[in-house]
C-alpha positions as CSV (number, residue, x, y, z in Angstrom):
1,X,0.0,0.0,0.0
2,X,1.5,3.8,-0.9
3,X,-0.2,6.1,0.6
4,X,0.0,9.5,-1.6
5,X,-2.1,12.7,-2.4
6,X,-5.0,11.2,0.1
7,X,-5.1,8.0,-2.0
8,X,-4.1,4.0,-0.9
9,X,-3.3,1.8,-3.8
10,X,-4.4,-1.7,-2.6
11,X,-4.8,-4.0,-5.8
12,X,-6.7,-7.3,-5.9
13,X,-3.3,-9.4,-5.2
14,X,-2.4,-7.5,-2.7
15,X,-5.7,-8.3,-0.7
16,X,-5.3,-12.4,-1.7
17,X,-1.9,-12.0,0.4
18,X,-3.1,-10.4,3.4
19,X,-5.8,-12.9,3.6
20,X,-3.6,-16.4,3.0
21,X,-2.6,-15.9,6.6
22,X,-6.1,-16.0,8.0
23,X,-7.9,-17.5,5.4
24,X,-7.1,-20.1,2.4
25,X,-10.0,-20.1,0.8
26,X,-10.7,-16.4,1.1
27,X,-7.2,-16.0,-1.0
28,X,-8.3,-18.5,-3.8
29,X,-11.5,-16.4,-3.8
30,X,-9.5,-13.0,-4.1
31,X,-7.9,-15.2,-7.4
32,X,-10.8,-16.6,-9.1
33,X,-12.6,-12.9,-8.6
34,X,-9.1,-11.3,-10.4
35,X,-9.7,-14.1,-13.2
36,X,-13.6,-13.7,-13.3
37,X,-13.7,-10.1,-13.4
38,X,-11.3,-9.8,-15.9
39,X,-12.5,-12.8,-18.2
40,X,-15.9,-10.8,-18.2
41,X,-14.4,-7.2,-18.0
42,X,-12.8,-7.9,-21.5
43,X,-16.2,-9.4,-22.5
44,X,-18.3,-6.7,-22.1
45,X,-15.3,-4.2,-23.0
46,X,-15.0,-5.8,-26.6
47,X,-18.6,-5.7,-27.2
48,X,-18.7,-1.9,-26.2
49,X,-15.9,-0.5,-28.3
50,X,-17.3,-2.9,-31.2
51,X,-20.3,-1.0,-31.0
52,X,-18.8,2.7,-30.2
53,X,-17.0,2.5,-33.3
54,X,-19.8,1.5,-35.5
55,X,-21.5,4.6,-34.4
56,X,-18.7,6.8,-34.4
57,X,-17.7,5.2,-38.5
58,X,-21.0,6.1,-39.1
59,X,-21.4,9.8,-37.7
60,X,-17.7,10.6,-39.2
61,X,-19.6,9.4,-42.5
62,X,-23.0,11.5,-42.1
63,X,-25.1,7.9,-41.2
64,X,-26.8,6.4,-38.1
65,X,-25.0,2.8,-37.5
66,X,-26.5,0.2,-35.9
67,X,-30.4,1.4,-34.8
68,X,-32.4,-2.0,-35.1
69,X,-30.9,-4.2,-32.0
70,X,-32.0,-2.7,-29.0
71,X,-32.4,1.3,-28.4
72,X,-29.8,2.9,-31.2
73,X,-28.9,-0.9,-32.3
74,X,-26.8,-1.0,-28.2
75,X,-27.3,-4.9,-28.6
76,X,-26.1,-5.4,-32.2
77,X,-22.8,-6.5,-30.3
78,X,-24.9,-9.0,-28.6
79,X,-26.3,-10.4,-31.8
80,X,-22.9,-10.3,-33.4
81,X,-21.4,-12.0,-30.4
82,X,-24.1,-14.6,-30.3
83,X,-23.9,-15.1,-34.4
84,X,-19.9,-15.9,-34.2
85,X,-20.6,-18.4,-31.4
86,X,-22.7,-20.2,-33.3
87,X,-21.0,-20.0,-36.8
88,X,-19.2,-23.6,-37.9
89,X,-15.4,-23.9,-37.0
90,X,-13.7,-24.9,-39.9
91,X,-10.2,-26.2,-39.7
92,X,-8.3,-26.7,-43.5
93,X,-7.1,-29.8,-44.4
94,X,-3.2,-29.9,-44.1
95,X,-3.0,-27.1,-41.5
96,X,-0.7,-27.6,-38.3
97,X,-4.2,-28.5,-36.1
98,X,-2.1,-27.8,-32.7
99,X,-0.6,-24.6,-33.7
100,X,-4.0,-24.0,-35.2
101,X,-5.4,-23.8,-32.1
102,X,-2.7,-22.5,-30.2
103,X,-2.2,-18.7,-32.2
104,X,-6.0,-17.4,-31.0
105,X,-5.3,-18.5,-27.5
106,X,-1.4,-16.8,-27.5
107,X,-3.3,-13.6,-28.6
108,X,-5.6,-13.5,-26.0
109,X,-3.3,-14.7,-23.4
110,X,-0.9,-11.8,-24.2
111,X,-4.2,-9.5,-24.1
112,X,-5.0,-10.8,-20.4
113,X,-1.7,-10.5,-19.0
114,X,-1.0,-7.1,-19.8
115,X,-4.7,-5.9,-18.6
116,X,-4.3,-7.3,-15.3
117,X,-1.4,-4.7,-14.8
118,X,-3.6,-1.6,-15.7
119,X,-4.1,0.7,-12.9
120,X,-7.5,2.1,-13.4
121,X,-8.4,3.3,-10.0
122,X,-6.7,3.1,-6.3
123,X,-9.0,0.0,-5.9
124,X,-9.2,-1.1,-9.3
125,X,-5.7,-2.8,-10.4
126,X,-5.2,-6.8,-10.0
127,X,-1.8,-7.0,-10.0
128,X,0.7,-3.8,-9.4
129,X,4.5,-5.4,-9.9
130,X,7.4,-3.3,-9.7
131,X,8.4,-4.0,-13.4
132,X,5.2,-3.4,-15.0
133,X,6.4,-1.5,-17.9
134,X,8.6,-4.1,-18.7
135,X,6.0,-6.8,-17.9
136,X,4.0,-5.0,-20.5
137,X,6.8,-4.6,-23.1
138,X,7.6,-8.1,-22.7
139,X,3.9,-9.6,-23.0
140,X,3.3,-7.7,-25.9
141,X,5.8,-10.5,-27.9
142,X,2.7,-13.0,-27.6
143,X,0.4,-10.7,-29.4
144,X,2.8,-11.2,-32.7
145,X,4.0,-14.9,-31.5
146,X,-0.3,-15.4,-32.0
147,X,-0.4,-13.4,-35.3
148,X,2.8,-15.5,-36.6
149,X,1.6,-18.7,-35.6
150,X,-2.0,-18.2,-37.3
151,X,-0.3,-17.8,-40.6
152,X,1.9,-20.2,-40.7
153,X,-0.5,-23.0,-39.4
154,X,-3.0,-22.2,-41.8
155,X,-1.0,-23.4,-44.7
156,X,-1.8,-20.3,-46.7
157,X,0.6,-18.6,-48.7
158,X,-1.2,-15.6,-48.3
159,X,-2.1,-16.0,-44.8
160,X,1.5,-16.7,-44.2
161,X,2.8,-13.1,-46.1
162,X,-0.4,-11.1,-44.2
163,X,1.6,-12.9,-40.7
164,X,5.3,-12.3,-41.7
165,X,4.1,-8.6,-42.9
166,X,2.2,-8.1,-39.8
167,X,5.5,-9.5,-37.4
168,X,7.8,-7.1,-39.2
169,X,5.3,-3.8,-38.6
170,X,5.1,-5.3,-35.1
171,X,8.7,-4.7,-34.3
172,X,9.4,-2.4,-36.0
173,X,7.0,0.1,-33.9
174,X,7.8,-1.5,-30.9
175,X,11.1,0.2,-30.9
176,X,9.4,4.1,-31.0
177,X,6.8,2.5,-28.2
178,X,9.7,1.3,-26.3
179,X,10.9,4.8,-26.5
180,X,8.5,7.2,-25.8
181,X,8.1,4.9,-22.8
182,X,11.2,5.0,-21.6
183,X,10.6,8.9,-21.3
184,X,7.7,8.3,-19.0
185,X,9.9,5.8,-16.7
186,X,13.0,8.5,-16.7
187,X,10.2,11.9,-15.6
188,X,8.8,9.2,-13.0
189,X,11.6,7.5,-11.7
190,X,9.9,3.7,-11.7
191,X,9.1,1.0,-13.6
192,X,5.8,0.3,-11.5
193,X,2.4,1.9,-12.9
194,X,1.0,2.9,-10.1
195,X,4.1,4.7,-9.0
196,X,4.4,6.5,-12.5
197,X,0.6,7.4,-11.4
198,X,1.2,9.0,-8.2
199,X,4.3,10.9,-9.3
200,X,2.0,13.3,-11.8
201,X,0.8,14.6,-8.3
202,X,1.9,17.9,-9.5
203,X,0.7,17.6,-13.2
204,X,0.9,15.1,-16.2
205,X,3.9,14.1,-17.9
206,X,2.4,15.4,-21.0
207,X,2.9,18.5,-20.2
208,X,5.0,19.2,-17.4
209,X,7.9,17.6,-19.0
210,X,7.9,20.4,-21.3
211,X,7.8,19.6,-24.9
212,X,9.7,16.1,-24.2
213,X,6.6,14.3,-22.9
214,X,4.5,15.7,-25.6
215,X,6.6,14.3,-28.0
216,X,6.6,11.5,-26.6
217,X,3.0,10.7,-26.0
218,X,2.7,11.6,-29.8
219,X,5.2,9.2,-31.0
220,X,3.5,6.5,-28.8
221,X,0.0,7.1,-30.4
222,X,1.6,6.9,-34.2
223,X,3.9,4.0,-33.1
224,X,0.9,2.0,-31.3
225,X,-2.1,2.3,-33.8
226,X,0.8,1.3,-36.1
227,X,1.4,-1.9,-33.8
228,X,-2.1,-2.6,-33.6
229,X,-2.5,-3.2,-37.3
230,X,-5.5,-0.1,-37.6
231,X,-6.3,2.0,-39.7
232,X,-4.3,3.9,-41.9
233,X,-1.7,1.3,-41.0
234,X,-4.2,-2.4,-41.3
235,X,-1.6,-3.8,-44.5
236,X,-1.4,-7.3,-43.3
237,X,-5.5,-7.3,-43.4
238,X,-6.5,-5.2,-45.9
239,X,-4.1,-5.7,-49.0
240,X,-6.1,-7.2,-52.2
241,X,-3.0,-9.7,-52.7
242,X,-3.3,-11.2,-48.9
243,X,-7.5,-11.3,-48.7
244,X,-7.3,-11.7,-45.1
245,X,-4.4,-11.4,-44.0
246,X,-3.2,-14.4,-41.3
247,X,-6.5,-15.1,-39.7
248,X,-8.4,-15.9,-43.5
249,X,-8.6,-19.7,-42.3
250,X,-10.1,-18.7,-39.2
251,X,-13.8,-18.6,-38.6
252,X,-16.3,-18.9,-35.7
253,X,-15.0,-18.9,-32.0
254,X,-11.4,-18.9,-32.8
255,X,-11.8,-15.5,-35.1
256,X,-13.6,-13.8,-32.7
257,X,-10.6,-14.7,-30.1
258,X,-8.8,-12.2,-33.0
259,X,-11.3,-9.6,-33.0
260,X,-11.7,-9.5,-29.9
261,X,-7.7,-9.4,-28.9
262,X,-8.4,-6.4,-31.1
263,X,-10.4,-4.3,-29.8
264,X,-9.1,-4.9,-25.9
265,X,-5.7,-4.1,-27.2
266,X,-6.6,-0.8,-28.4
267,X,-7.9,-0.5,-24.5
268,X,-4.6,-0.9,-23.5
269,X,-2.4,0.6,-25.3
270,X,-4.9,3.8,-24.7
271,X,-4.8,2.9,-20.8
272,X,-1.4,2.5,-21.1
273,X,-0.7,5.9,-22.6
274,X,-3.3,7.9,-19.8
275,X,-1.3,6.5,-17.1
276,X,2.2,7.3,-18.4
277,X,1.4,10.6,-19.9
278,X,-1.9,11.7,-18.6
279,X,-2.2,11.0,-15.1
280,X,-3.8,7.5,-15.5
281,X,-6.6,8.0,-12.5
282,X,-4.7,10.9,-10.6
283,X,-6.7,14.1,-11.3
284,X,-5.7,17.2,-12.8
285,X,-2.9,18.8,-10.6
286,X,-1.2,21.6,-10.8
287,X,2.2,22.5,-8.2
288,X,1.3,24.7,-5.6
289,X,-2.2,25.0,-6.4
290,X,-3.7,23.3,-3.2
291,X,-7.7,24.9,-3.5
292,X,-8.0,23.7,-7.3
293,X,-6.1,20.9,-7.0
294,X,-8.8,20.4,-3.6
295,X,-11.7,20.7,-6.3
296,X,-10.4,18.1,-8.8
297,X,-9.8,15.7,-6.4
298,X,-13.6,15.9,-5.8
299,X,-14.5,13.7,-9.0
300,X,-13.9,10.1,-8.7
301,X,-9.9,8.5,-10.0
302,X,-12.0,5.9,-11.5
303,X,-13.8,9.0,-13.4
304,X,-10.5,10.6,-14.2
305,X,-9.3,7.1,-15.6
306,X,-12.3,6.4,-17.6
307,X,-12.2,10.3,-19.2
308,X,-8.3,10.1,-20.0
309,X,-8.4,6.6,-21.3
310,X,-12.1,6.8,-23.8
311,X,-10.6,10.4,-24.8
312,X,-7.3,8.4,-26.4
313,X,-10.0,5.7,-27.3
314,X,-11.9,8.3,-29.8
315,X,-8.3,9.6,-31.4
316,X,-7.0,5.9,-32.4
317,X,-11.2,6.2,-33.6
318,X,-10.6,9.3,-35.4
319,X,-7.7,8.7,-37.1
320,X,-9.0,5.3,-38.6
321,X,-11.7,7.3,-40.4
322,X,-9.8,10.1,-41.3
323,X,-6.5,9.4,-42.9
324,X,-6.2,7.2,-46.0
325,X,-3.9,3.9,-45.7
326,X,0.0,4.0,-46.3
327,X,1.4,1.8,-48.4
328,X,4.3,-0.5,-47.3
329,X,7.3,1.2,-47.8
330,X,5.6,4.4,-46.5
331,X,4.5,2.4,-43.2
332,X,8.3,1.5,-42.8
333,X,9.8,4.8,-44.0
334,X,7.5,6.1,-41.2
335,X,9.2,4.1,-38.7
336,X,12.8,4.0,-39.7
337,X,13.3,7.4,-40.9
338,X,11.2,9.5,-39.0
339,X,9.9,7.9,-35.7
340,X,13.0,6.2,-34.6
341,X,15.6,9.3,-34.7
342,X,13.0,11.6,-33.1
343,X,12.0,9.0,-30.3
344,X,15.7,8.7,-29.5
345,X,16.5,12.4,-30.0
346,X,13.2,13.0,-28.0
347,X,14.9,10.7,-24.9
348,X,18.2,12.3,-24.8
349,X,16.0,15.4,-24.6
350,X,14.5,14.1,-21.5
351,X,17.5,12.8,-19.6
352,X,19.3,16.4,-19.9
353,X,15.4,17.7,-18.7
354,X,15.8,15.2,-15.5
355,X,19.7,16.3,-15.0
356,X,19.1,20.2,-14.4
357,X,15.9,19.6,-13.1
358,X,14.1,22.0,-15.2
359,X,11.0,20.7,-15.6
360,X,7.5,22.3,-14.6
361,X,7.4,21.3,-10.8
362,X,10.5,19.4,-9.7
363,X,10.4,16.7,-7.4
């Protein structure tokens, strides 16, 4: 537990150990609540940005969206949930059947273990480890390990291109990510979310490390649309040449583990950038400003989180349905010539920033 600003972080874990003393069972029941509340959290989450980006597709393009399904179509995710479930499960003949298998579950394995680590509250975080960037950094390898594996197994030429094309945009732009995070973890000091949280006490890295964090949180919006394979930067999916891209064998329950791997990855990586840049659930604080900072702290961190988070939500949004898509070399050009220099440029920036102590509000 940290105490700090009038907040205790106490996370889900940290509750299952104080209770194994006492209690056995009331541990394991701490567990199973972590794993049931976050099977069903990224449930319900998937379904809800599935439906919030219909509507906002359609208002960007002057239509309604879903309207039949429930009041303004809210259960068309529901039906579309339902009609995947029920959809036949095809396998092709002289594909790798374990491997098969194996790709949807390594993409939503490398979803759950890097949601558990997002702070959204005080109250709200299941596990809080004192390497959580790198936990995060590191987990992110079975995202592409899934995508890889799902063209290869298929024994699809062109599923196998839209997987090799998709692992090289992956890290490629896991470089800049790694980057502009590193900036976050140098202005904060730690490694642990929910101490980079509570040291934008005095105001968000965005903006109180001067221009440096601004670049920063820029370069990590580019670099992880780009590593989520979205819009303007979907190649492996949308090129005419690869149909599908790596999941065109997949239908049924194992294609929705894809889409929705998706969607909750676009949570995350947004999550990820409100907490390291924007506060995560700490309110709006400014240094020496005790009676506003008094009044902010009157709306609820889970408030502030939710705000920070669906704001970076509707940009990743916005930008699908805006630009028009890169071509290859572009996408790479992007990354290797542009991205890259400024993110490391953008670093050095920050350490001489932390050295003379010249950002807004010094610790």
């Amino acid at each position: 537990m940290i105490p700090h600003a009038g907040y205790e972080v106490i996370t889900l874990s940290d509750r299952a150990n104080a209770a194994l003393p006492e209690s056995l069972w009331l541990s394991i029941g701490y567990m199973l609540l972590a794993v049931a509340s976050t099977a069903a959290f990224m449930s319900v989450l998937g379904m809800a940005l599935v439906y919030v980006e219909r509507k906002v597709a359609a208002h960007f393009q002057c239509r309604l969206g879903p309207m039949r399904v429930g009041w303004h179509g809210i259960l068309q995710s529901v039906a579309d949930a339902i009609k995947l479930l029920l959809k036949e499960d095809l396998v092709p003949d002289r594909a790798d059947r374990l491997l098969f298998f194996l790709a949807p579950a390594f993409s939503v394995l490398a979803t759950l273990l890097a949601l558990v680590l997002i702070p959204m509250s005080p109250t709200m975080q299941v596990v809080d480890l004192n390497i959580g960037v790198v936990f995060i950094a590191a987990v992110g390898g079975f995202g592409v390990l899934g995508i890889l594996l799902g063209g290869w197994s298929s024994n699809n030429k062109w599923s196998l291109l839209g997987a090799m094309r998709a692992g090289a945009q992956f890290v490629s732009y896991e470089v800049s990510i790694i980057l502009s995070l590193l900036v976050a973890v140098l202005f904060a000091g730690s490694l642990q979310l929910s101490e980079i949280v509570q040291s934008q006490a005095d105001g968000w890295w965005i903006w109180r490390g001067h221009i440096s964090g601004f670049i920063a949180f820029i370069i990590f919006v580019i670099a992880s649309t780009a590593e989520l394979n979205r819009p303007p930067f979907d190649l492996p999916e949308a090129e005419s040449e690869l149909t599908g891209g790596y999941h065109t064998e997949y239908s049924g329950l194992r294609f929705s583990f894809f889409f929705l791997s998706e969607f909750i990855n676009m949570f995350i990586a947004s999550a990820l950038g409100a907490t390291l840049f924007l506060g995560g659930w700490m309110p709006f604080h400014i240094g020496g400003l005790d009676g506003f900072n008094a009044v902010m702290d009157l709306i609820p961190p889970g408030v502030w989180f939710a705000g920070k988070t669906g704001f970076i939500i509707f940009l990743t949004m916005w930008v699908r349905w805006t630009f028009p898509r890169l071509r290859v070399d572009q996408l790479m050009r992007l990354e290797w010539k542009f991205l890259l220099p400024l993110g490391f440029t953008n670093l050095m920036v920050a350490a001489c920033l932390i050295l003379t102590d010249s950002y807004f509000f010094p610790l």
